[in-house]
N, C-alpha and C positions, 0 to 999 in steps of 0.2 A: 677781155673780149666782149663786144657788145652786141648784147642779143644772147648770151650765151642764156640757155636752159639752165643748168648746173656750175655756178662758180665759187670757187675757192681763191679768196687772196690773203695769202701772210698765213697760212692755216697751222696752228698749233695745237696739238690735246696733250695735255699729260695728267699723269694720276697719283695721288701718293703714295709712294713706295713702303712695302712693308717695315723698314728697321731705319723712314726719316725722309727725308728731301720727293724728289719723285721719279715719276718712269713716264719717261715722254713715248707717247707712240704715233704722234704725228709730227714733223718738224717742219714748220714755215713750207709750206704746201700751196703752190698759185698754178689753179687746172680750170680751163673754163670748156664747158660741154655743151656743144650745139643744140638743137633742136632736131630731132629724127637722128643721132649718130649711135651708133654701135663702139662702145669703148669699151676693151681688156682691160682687166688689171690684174697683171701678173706679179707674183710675188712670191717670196717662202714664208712659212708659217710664221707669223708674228712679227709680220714688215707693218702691220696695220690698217690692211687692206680693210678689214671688218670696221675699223672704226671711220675707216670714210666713208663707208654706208650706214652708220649709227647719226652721224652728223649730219647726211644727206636729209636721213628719213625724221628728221628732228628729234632722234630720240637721248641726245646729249646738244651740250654746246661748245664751241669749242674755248679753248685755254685763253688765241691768242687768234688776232683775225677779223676773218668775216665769211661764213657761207650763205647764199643764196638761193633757192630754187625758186623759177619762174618770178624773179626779182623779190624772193618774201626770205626772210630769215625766216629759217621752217624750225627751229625750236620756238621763237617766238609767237611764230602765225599756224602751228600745229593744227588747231582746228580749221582754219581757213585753206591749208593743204590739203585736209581730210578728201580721200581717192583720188585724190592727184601722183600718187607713190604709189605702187606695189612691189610688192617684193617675194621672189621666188626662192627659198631655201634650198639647202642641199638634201634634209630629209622632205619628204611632203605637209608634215605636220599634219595630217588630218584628223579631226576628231572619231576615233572609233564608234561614237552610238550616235553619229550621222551617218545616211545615206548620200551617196558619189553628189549628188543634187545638191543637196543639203550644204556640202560641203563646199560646193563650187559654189554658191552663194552666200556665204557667208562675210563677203567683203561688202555684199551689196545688202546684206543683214544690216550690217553695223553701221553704213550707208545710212539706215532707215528708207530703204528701196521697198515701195508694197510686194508684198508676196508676192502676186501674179508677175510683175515685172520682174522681178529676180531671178524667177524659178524660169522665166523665158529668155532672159539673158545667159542666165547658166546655163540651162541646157542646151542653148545653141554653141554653147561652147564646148560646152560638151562633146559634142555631134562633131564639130569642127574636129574635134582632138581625137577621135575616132572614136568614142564611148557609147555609141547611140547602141541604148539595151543595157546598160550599165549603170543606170541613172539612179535605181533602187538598189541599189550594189553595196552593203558596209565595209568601207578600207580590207576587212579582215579579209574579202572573196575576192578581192580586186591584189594585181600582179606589183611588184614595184614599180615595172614603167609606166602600168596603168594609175598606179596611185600617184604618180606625179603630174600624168596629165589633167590628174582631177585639179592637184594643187596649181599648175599653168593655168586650168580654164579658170581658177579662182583669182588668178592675177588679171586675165582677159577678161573679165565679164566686168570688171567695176571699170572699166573704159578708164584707165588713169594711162595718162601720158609718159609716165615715167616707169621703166620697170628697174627693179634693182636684184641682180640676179648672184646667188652666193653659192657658185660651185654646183646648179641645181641638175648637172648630169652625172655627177661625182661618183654616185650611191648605185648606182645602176654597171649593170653587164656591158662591156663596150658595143657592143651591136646594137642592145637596145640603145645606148647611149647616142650613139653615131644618129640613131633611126629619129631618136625625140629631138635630140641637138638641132638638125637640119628642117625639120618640122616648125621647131618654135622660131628657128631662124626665117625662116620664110613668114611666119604671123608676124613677127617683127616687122619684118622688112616692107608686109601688105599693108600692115594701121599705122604705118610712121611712127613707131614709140622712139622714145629713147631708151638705150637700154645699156645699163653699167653690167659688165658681167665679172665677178671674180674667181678665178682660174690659179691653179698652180703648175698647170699646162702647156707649154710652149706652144703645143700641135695645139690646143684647143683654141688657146687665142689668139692664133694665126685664121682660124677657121670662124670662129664666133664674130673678130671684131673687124671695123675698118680704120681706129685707131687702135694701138695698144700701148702704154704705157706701162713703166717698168719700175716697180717701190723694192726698197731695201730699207732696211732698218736702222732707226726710227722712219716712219713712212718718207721718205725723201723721193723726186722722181730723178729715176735715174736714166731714165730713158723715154724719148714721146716720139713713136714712130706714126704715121698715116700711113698708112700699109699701101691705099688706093694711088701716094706722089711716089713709092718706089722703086726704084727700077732695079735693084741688082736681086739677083734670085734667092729661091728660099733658102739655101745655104747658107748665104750670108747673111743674111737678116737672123737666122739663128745664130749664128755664129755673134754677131752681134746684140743680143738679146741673152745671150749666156754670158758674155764678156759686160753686160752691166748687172746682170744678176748676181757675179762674181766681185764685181767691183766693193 
């Protein structure tokens, strides 16, 4: 695909196995991702899913292949991607003996962003994500849903194009869940990110993505629906997304 933001051609990972040869968890993988698009990926536990965003974020390389972000091998051009990724976890990761600030700035710390700029980038993300009065707040006083908005406004604030999202409503009450889910989807949708989200979800990747693609193990895609080209109703499109997750 040309022009794509995110592409994978020929993609292999494996590892070696404890008792000899190896454990492949990616297998000849070719996905190429737009620019501004919203992709699922759905999967069961240990389809791989995790390690297409290890090789996105340049933090491995692959076996066998080529991945590309914004045309760079990002294992290779790692500092040259530096805030062009972020990535939102499923816990918050927040440092305990930071303040809600503190912490939402910390992308744009490592950045080397001046104080004053960070602390006003952050906090308006902050404000954004509803936390205004929150901002001197340590993790420990702050709610789970509220400690994840802190870890979102830390992916918003470094202005990176790319978010890479890992289950990051999972950990939360489904209300709040529902509440942040629709929220971040909306920020998404207003700064044109792109945004990978992985889900073990059917409901949630019908809701999060406007593609959704379907891995089974070793990562294989077993499925690449554009949700926005199709016409037969949610029924079937579950119906058919359970019938590759079975496959």
């Amino acid at each position: 695909m040309t022009g794509a933001e995110i592409l994978f051609e020929g993609v292999s990972k494996w590892f070696p196995a404890a008792r000899g040869g190896r454990l492949v968890a990616v297998d000849r993988i070719d996905l190429a991702v737009a620019r501004g698009e919203r992709l699922a990926l759905l999967g069961q536990t240990g389809c791989g899913k995790s390690t297409l965003f290890t090789l996105i974020a340049g933090l491995a390389r692959p076996s066998e292949g080529r991945v590309l972000v914004e045309g760079r091998d990002p294992f290779r051009a790692f500092a040259a991607l530096r805030g062009r990724i972020a990535i939102v976890f499923q816990n918050d990761r927040l440092l305990p003996w930071r303040r809600a600030l503190d912490n939402a700035a910390l992308g744009l710390e490592l950045m080397d962003v001046p104080p004053a700029e960070r602390h006003a980038r952050a906090g308006h993300w902050l404000a954004r994500l509803g936390l205004s009065g929150h901002e001197r707040d340590y993790p420990h006083a702050l709610s789970g849903g509220m400690r994840q908005r802190v870890a979102i406004a830390r992916a918003f604030a470094t202005d990176a194009p790319i978010l890479l999202c890992d289950e990051p409503f999972s950990a939360l009450d489904e209300l709040t869940a529902q509440r942040l889910r629709a929220e971040f989807l909306s920020l998404v949708t207003e700064t044109g990110r792109t945004a990978i989200f992985i889900t073990h979800s059917i409901s949630e990747a019908l809701e999060v993505g406007q593609r959704l693609v379907v891995l089974r193990r070793p990562a294989r895609i077993a499925c690449d629906l554009r949700l926005d080209a199709i016409t037969a109703g949610p029924d079937a499109i579950r119906a058919q997304i359970r019938a590759a997750l079975a496959a």
